[in-house]
Steps between C-alpha positions, in 0.01 A plus 500: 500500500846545301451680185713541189453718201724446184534817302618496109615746241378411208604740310887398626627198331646347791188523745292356163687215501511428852114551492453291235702181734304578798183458282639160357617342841202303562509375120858403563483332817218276360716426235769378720217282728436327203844405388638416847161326568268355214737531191766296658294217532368511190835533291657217702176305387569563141837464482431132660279400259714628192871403450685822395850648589582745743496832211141372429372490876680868539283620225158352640584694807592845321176459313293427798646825666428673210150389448422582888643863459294530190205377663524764823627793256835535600714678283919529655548774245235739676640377865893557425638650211 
């Protein structure tokens, strides 16, 4: 059986950090499942039944990637800077 052990530093702000994404993949990968596959549909379904311009149907997808990270806790500023 293959075996792997991550080790952190969390008392270095570099290992913290990299800790900190490892802990968050999962969260982000569901995020991106459900834009590539469920949110996709939806917004196309919206944007059908409501005329708007293309600035409007840009912001209904920043907001739905926003509302997803919200919803699984991800925050960029604790994964990059």
């Amino acid at each position: 059986m293959a075996e792997a052990i991550l080790k952190y530093d969390l008392n270095d702000s570099d290992d913290c950090m990299a800790h900190m994404r490892a802990v968050k993949s999962l969260d982000m990968a569901l995020v991106l499942w459900e834009l590539l596959n469920n949110s996709k549909r939806t917004l196309e379904r919206a944007m059908h039944e409501k005329e708007m311009n293309k600035y409007e149907a840009l912001d209904m997808v920043y907001e739905r990637i926003y509302e997803l990270m919200d919803e699984h806790n991800i925050k960029l500023d604790d994964l990059i800077v």
